[in-house]
LUMTIZA-14590 format. One record per residue: y, x, z of N, C-alpha, C in turn. Coordinates in nm, 3 decimals, padded with zeros to 5 digits. Layout:
LUMTIZA-14590
R n_c2 n_c1 n_c3 ca_c2 ca_c1 ca_c3 c_c2 c_c1 c_c3
R Y X Z Y X Z Y X Z $
...
end
This chain:
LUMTIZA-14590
R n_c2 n_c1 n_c3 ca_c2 ca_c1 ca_c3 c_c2 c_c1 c_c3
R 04.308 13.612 03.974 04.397 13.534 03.888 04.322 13.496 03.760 $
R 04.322 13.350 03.686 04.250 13.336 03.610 04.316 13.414 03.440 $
R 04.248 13.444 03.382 04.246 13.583 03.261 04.375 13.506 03.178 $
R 04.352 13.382 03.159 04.518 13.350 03.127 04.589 13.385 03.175 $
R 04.650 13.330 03.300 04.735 13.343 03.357 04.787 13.449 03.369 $
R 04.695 13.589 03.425 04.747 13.752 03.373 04.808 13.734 03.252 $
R 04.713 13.757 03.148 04.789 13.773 03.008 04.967 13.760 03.005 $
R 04.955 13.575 03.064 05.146 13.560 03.054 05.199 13.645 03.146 $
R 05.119 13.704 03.279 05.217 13.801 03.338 05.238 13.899 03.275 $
R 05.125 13.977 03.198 05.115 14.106 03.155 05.223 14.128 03.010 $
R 05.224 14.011 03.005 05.315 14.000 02.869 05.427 13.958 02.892 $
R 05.517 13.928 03.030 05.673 13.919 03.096 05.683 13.793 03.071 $
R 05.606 13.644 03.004 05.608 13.520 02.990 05.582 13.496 03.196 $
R 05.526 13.559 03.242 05.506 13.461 03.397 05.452 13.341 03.414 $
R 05.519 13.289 03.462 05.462 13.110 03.457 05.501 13.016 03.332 $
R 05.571 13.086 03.266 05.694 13.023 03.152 05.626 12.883 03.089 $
R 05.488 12.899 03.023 05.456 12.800 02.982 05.421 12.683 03.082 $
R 05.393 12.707 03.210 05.365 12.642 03.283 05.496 12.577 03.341 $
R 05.561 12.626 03.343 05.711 12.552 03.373 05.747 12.476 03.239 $
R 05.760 12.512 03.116 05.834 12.435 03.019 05.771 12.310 03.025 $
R 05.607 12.283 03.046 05.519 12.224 03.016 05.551 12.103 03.156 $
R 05.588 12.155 03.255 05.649 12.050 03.393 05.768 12.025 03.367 $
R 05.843 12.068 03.267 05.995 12.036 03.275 05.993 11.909 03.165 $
R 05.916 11.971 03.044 05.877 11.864 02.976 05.825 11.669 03.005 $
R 05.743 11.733 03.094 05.686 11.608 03.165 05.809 11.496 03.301 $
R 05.874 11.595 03.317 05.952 11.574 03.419 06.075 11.476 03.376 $
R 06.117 11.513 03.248 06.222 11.462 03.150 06.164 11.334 03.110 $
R 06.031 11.354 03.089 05.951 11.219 02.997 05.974 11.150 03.077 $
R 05.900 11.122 03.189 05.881 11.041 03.342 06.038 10.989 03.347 $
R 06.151 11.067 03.341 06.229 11.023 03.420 06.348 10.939 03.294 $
R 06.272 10.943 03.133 06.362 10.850 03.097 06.284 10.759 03.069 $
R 06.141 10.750 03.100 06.020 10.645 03.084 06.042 10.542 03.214 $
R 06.104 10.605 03.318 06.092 10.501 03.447 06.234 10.416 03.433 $
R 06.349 10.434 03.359 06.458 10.347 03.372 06.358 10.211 03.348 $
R 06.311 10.173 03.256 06.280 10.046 03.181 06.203 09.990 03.320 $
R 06.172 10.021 03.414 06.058 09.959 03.530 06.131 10.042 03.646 $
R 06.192 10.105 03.701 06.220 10.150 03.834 06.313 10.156 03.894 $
R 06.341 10.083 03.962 06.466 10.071 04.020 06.475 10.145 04.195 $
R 06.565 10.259 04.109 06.564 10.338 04.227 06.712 10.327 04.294 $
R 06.686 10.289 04.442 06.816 10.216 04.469 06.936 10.296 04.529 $
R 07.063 10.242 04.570 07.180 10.346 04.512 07.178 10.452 04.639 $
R 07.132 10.445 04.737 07.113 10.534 04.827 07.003 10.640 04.770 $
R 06.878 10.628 04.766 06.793 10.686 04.756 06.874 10.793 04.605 $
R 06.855 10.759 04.482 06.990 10.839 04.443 07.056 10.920 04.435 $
R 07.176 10.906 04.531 07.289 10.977 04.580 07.231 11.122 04.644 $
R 07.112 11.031 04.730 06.995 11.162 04.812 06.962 11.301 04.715 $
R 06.895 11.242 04.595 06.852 11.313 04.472 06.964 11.406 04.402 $
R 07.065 11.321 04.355 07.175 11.362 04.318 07.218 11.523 04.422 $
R 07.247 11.486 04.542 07.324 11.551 04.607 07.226 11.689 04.624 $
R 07.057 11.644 04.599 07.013 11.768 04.655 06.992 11.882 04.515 $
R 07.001 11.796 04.435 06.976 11.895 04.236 07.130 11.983 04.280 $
R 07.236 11.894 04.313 07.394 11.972 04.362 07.361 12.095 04.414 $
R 07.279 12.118 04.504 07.278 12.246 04.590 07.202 12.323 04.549 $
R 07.079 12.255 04.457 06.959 12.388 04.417 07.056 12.418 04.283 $
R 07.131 12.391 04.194 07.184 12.385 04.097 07.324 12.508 04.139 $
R 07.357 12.479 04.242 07.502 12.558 04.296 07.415 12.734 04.361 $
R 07.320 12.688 04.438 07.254 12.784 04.466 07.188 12.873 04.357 $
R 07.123 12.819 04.304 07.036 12.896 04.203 07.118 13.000 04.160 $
R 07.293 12.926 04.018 07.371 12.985 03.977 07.443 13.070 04.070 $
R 07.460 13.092 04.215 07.525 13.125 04.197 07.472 13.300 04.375 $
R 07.327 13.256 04.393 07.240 13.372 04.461 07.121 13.434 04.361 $
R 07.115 13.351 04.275 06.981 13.395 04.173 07.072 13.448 04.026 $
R 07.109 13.363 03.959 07.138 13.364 03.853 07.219 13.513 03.827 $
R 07.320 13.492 03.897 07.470 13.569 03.874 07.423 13.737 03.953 $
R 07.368 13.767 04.027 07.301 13.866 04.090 07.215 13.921 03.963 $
R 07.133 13.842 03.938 07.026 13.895 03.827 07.076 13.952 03.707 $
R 07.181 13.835 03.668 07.281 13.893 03.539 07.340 14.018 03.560 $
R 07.403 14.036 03.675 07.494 14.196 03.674 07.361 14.320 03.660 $
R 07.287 14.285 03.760 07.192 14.391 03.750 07.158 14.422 03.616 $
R 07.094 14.323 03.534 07.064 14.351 03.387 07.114 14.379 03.299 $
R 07.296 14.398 03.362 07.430 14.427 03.281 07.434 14.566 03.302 $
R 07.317 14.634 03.380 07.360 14.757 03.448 07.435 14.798 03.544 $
R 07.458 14.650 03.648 07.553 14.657 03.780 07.689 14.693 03.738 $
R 07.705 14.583 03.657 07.847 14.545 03.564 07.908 14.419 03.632 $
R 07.919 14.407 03.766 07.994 14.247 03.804 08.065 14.193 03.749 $
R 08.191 14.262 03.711 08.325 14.234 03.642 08.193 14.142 03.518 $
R 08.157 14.229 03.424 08.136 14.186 03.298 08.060 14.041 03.338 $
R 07.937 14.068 03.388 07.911 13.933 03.462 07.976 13.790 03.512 $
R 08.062 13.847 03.574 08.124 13.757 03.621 08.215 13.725 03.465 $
R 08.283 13.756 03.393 08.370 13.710 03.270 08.270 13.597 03.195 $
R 08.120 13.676 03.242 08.029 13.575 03.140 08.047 13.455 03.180 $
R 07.964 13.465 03.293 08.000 13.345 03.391 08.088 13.219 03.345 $
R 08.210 13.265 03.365 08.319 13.190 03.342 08.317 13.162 03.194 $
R 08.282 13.233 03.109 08.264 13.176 03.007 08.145 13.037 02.970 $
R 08.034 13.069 03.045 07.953 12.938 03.054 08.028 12.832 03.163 $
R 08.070 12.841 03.208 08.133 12.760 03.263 08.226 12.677 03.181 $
R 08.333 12.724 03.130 08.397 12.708 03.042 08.313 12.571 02.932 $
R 08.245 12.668 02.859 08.172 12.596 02.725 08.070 12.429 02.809 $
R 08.036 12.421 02.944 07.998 12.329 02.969 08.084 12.279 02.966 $
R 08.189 12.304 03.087 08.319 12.194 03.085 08.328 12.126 02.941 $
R 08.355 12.194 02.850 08.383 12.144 02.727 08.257 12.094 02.662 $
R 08.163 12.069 02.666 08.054 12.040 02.651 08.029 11.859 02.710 $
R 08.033 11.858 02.825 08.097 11.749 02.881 08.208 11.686 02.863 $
R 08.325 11.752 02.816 08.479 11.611 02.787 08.394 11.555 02.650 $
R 08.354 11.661 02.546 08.381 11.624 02.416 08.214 11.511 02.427 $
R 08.131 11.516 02.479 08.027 11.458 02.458 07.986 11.300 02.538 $
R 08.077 11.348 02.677 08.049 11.255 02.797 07.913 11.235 02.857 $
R 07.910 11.356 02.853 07.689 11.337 02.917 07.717 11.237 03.049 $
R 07.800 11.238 03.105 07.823 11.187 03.261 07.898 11.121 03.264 $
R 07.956 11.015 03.352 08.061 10.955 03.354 08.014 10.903 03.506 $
R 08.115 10.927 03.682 08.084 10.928 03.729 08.126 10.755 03.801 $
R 08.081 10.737 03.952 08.101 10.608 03.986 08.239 10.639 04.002 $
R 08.279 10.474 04.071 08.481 10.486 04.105 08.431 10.554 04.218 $
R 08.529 10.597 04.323 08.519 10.592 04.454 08.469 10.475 04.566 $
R 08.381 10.510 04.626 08.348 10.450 04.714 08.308 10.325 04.663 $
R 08.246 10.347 04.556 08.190 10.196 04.524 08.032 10.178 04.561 $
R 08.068 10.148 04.661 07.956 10.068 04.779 07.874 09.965 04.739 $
R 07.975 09.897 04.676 07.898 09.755 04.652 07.824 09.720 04.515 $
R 07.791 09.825 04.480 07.692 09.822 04.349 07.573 09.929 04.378 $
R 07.460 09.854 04.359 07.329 09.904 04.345 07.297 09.945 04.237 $
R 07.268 10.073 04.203 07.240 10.132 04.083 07.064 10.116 04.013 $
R 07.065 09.994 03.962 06.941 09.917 03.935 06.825 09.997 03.869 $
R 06.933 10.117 03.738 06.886 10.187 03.662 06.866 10.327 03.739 $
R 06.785 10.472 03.717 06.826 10.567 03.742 06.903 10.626 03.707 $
R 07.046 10.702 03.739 07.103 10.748 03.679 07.220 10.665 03.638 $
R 07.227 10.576 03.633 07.322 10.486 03.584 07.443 10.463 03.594 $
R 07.509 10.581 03.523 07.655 10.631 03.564 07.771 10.567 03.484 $
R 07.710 10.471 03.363 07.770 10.425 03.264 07.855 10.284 03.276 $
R 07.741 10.185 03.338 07.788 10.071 03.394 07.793 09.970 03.296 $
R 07.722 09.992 03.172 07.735 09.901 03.056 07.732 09.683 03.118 $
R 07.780 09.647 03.036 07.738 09.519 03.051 07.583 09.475 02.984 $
R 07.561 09.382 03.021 07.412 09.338 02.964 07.414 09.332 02.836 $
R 07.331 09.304 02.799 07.243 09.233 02.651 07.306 09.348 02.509 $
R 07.274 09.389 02.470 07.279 09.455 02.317 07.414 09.451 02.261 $
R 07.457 09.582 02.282 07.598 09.625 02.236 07.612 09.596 02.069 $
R 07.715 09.632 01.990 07.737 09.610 01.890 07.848 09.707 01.807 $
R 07.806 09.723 01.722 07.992 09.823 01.668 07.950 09.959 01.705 $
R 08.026 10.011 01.744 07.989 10.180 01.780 07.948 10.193 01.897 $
R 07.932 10.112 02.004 07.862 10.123 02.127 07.706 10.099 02.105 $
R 07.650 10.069 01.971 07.549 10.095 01.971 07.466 10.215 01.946 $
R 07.571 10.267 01.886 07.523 10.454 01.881 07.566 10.512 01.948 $
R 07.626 10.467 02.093 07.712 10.562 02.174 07.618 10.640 02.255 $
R 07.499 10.610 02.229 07.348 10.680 02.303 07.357 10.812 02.272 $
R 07.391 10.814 02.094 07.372 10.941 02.027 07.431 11.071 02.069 $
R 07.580 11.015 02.172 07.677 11.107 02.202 07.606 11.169 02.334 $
R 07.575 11.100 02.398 07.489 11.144 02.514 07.379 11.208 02.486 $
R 07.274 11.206 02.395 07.165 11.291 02.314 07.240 11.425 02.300 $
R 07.305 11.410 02.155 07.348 11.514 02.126 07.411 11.670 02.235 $
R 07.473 11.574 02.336 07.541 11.667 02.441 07.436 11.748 02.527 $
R 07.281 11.633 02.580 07.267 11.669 02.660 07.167 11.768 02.614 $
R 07.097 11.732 02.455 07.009 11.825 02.423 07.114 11.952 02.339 $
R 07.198 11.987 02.337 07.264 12.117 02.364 07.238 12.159 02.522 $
R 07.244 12.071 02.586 07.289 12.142 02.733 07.140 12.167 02.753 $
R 07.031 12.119 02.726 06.897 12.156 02.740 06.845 12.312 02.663 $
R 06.890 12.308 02.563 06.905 12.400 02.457 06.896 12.527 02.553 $
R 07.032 12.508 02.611 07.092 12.631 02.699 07.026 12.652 02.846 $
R 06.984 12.533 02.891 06.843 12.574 02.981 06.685 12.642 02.970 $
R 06.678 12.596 02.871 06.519 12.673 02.803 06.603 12.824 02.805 $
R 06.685 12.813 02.737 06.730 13.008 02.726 06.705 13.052 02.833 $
R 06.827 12.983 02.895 06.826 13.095 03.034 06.707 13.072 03.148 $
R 06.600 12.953 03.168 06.490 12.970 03.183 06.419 13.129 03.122 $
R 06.467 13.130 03.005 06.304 13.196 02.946 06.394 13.340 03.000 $
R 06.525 13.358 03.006 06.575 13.472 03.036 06.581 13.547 03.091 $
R 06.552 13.441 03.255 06.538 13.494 03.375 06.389 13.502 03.402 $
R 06.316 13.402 03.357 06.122 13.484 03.353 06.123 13.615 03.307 $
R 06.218 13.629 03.174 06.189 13.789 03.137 06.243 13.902 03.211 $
R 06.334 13.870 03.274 06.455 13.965 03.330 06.369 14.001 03.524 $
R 06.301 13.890 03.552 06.208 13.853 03.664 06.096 13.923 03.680 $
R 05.974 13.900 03.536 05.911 13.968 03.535 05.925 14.145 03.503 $
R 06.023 14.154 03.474 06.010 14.345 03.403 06.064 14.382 03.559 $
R 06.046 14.322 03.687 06.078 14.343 03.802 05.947 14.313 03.895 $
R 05.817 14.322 03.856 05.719 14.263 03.920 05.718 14.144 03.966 $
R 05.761 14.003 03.883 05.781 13.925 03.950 05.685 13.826 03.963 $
R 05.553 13.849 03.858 05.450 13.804 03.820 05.485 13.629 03.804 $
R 05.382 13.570 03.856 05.404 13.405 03.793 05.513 13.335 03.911 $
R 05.565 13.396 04.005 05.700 13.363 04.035 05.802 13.362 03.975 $
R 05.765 13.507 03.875 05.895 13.517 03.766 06.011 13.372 03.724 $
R 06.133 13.377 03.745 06.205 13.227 03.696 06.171 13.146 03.819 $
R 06.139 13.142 03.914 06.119 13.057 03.978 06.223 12.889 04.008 $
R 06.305 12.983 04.074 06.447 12.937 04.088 06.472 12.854 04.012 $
R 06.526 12.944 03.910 06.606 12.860 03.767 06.535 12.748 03.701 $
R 06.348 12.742 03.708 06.304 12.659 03.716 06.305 12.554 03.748 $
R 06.309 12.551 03.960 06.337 12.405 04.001 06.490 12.348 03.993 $
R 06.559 12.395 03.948 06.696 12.349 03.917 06.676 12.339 03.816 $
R 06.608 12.306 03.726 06.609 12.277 03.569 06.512 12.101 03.587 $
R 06.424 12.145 03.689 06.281 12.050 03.653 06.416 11.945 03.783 $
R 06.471 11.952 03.838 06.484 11.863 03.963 06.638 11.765 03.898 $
R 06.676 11.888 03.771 06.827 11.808 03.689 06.788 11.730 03.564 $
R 06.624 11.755 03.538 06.663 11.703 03.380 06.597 11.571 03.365 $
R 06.542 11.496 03.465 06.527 11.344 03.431 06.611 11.244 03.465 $
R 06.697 11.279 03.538 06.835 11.232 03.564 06.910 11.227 03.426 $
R 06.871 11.358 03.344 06.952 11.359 03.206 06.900 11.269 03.116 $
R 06.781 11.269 03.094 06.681 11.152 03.017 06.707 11.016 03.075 $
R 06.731 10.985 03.204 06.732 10.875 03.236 06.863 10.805 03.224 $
R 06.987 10.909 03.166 07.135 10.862 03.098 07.082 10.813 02.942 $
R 07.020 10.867 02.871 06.992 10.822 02.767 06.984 10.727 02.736 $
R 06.871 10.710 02.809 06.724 10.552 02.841 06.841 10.476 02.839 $
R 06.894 10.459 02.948 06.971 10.413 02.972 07.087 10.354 02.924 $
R 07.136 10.406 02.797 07.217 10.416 02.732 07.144 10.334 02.580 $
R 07.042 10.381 02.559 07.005 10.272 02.490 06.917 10.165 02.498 $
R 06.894 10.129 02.644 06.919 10.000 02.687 06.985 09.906 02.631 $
R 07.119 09.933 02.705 07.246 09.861 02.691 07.290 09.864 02.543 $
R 07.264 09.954 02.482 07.286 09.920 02.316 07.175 09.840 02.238 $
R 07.053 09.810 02.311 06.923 09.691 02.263 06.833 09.758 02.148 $
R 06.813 09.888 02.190 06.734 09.970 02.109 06.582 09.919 02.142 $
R 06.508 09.926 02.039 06.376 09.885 02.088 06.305 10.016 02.177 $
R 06.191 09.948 02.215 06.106 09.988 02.319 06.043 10.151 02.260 $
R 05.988 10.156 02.122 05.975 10.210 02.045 06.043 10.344 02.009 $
R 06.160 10.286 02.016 06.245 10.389 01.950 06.322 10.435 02.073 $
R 06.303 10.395 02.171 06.335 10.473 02.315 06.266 10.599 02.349 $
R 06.112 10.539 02.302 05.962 10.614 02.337 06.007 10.741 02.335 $
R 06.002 10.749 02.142 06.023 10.819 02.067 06.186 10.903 02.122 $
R 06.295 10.879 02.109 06.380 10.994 02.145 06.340 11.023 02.305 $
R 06.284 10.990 02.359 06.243 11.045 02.498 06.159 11.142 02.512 $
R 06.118 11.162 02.388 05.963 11.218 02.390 06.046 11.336 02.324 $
R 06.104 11.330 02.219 06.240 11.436 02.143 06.291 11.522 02.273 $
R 06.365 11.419 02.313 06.411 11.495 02.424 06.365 11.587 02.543 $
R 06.209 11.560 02.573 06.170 11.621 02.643 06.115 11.778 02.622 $
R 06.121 11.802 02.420 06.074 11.883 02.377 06.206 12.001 02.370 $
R 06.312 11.948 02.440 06.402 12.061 02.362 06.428 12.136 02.483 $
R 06.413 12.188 02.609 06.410 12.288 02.650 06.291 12.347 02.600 $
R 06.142 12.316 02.593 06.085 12.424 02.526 06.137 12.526 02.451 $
R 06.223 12.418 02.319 06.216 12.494 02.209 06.354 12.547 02.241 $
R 06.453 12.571 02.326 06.541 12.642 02.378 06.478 12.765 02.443 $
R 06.404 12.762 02.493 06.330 12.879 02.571 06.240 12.978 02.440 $
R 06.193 12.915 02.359 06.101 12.971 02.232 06.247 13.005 02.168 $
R 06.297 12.954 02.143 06.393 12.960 02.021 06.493 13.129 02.066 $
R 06.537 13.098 02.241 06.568 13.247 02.270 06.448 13.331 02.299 $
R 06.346 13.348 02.313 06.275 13.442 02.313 06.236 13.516 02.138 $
R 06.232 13.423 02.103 06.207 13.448 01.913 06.328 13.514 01.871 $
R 06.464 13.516 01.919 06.618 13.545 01.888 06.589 13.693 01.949 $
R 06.521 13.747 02.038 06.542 13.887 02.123 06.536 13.975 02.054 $
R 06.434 13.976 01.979 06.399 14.084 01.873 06.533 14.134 01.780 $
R 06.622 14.041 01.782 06.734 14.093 01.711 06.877 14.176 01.757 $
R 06.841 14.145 01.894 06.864 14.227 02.000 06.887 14.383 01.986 $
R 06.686 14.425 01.941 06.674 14.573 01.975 06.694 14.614 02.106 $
R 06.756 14.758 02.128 06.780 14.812 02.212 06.866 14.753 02.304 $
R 06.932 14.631 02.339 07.041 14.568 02.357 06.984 14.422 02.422 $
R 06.838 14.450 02.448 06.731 14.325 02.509 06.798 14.260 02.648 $
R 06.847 14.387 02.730 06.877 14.371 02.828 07.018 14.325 02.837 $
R 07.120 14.358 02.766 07.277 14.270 02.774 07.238 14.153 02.746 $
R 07.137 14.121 02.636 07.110 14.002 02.636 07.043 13.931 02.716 $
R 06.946 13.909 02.783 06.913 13.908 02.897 07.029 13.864 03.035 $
R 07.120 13.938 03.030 07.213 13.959 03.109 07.335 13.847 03.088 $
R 07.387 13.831 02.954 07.487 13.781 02.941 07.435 13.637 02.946 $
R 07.304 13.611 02.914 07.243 13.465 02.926 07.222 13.408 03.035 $
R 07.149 13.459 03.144 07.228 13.497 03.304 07.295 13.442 03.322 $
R 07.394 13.525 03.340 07.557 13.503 03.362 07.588 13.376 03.309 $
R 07.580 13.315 03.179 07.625 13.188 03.093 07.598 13.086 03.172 $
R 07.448 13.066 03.208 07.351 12.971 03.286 07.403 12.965 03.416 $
R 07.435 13.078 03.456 07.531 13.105 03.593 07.592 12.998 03.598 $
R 07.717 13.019 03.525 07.828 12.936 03.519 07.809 12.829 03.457 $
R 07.712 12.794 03.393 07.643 12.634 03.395 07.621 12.548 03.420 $
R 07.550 12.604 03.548 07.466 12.559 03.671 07.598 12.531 03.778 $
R 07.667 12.588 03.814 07.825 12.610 03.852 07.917 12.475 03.803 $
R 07.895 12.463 03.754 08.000 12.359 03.664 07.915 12.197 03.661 $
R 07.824 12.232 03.620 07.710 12.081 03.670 07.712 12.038 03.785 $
R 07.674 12.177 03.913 07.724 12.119 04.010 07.872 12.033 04.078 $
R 07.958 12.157 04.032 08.062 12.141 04.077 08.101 12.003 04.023 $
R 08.119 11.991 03.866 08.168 11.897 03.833 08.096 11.736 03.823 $
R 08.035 11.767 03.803 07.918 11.649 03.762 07.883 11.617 03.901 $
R 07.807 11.713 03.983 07.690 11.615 04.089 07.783 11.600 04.203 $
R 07.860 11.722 04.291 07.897 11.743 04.380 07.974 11.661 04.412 $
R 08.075 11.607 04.274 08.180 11.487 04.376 08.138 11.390 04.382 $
R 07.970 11.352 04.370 07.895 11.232 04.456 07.911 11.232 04.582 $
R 07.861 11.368 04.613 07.904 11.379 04.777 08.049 11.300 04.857 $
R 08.143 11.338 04.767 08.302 11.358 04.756 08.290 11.191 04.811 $
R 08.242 11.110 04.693 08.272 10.978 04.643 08.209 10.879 04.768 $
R 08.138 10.929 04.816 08.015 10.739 04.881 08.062 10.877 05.032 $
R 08.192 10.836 05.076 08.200 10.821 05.214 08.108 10.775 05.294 $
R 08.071 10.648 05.297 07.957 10.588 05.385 07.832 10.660 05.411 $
R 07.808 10.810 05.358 07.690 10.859 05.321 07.696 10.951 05.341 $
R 07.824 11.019 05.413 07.889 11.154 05.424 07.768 11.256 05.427 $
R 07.706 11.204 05.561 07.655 11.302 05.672 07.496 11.305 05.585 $
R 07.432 11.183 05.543 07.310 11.188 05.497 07.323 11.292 05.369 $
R 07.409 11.238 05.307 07.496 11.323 05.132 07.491 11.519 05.154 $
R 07.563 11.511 05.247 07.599 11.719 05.300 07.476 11.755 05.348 $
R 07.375 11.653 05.419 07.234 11.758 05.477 07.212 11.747 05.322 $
R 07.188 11.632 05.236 07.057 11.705 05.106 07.123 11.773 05.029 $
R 07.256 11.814 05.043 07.342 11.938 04.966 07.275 12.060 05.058 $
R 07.318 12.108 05.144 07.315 12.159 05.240 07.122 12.213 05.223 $
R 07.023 12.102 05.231 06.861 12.109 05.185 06.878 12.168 05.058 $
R 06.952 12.121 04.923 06.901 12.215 04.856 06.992 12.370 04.795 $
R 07.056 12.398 04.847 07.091 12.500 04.887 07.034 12.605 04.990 $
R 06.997 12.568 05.017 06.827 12.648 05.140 06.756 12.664 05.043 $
R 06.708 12.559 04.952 06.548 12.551 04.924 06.583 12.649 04.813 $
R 06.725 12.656 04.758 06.777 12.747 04.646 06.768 12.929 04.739 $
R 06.845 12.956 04.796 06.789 13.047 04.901 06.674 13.127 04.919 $
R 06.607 13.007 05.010 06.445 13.079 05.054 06.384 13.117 04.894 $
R 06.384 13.037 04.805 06.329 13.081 04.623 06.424 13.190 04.610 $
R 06.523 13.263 04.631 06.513 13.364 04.607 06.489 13.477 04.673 $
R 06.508 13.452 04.811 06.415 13.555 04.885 06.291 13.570 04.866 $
R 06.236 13.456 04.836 06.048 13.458 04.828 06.075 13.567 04.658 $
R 06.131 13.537 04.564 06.103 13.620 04.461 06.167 13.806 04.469 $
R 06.251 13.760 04.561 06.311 13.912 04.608 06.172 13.989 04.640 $
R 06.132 13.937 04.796 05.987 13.969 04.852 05.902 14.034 04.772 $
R 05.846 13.913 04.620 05.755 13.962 04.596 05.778 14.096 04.462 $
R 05.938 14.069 04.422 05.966 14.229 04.327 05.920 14.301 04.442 $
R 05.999 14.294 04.586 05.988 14.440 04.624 05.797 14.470 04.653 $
R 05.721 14.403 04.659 05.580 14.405 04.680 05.519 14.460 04.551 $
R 05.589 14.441 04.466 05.523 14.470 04.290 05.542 14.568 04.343 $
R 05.687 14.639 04.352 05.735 14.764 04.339 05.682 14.887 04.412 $
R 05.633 14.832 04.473 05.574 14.945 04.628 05.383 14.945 04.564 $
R 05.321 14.817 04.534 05.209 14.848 04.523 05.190 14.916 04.440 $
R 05.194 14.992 04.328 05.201 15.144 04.233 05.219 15.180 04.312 $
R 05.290 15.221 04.386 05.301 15.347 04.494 05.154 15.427 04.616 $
R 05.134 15.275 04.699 05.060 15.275 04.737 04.915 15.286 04.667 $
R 04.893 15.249 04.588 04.808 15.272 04.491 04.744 15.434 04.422 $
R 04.878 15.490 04.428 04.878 15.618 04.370 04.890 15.724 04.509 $
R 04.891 15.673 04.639 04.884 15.740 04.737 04.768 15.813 04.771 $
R 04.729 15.943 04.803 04.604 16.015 04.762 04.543 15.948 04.922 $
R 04.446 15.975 04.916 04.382 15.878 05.082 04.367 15.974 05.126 $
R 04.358 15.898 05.279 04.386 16.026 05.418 04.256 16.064 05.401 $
R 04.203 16.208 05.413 04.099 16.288 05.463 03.997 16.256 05.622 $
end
């Protein structure tokens, strides 16, 4: 392993920088491509439906499991958390409108933009629809905020389990596979309000920085913790749990619901990423229990 890369294991970071640093990029790309890419309304729905399942999965075989354990195999308490992140998204979403979904079954519109849940009319808004971008910023970089945490929460909670640079895995690709979809509401958004090219750049580039500093910002917060590293740890878990829970549920899943015509293509890439949510946590199960045993084996006196 190259002498970096230890270090972040040896120090319970894991892959951490290496993920913030793809999530980062991932966000850029995906509110940099509205202005040139037209990704069309099928292809989409595909995307959409499969972030639904790694997003439903993650929260709710990775996330919510990990939280009780670190609660001290406290479900109940866990689970209250849960519902409490759940909760604060819901409300996170009425008051902000990060999303706004298609009608039903509206077939007959090609979604030109990525993401393009808004439906603005052309040419340069005016009045308060020209800052209506801001409401979508504001919401979604809270909701990013709260991904860097529970990113950095579950690397820590991962690694003090041998989880080495798998550590977070999971919670990772449900972070990196939801958040240019979120950038690309922005873009998007100030499009249609006739923001320059410039000043798109620029909050895109903002935006891509704030799960980092959600993930730094709770790791820098632990220390105040103390002895109490681990509820915290735990209850952040649990929050992200029900996060991830509520994004799906509410936000992606009733895509599925909505484009009838797509039923069957729509439920396999639900269905795909819900597996791919799955096998990532068995593969990180695997390799705790492999940490856990090699000390052992290690310290086994050799046969004569």
């Amino acid at each position: 392993m190259h002498p970096l890369l230890a270090a972040l294991s040896d120090a319970g970071l894991g892959g951490l920088p290496i993920f913030l640093a793809l999530i980062a990029a991932a966000a850029f790309v995906g509110g940099s491509s509205v202005s040139f890419l037209a990704l069309g309304h099928r292809p989409m729905q595909v995307l959409l439906s499969l972030a639904g399942g790694v997003l439903l999965g993650v929260g709710m075989l990775h996330l919510l499991p990990h939280a009780a354990h670190a609660l001290r195999g406290e479900v109940e308490t866990a689970a209250i958390w849960a519902v409490v992140g759940f909760f604060l998204m819901f409300l996170l979403e009425r008051v902000f409108h990060g999303h706004a979904h298609h009608t039903a079954d509206d077939d007959s519109h090609e979604c030109g933009h990525a993401h393009d849940h808004h439906h603005h009319a052309a040419g340069p808004a005016t009045g308060a629809g020209r800052w209506a971008w801001l409401g979508a910023f504001a919401g979604l970089a809270l909701h990013s905020l709260a991904d860097g945490a529970a990113l950095a929460a579950s690397v820590r909670a991962d690694a003090a389990h041998g989880g080495g640079l798998l550590s977070g895995l999971a919670t990772f690709l449900a972070i990196l596979l939801h958040k240019p979809f979120d950038a690309a509401i922005i873009a998007t958004l100030m499009i249609g309000a006739g923001a320059t090219p410039r000043g798109r750049t620029l909050v895109n580039a903002a935006y891509a920085c704030v799960v980092p500093l959600g993930a730094i910002g709770f790791l820098a917060s632990l220390r105040l913790f103390g002895a109490h590293q681990g509820d915290a740890l735990g209850i952040a878990m649990a929050m992200a749990a029900g996060a991830f829970i509520c994004i799906a549920a509410a936000d992606l899943l009733p895509e599925v619901q909505f484009h009838s015509h797509d039923r069957v293509l729509l439920t396999a890439s639900l269905a795909l990423g819900l597996a791919i949510a799955w096998g990532i946590t068995v593969l990180e199960r695997s390799s705790h229990a492999h940490a856990a045993h090699a000390p052992a084996r290690a310290a086994a006196p050799s046969a004569p």
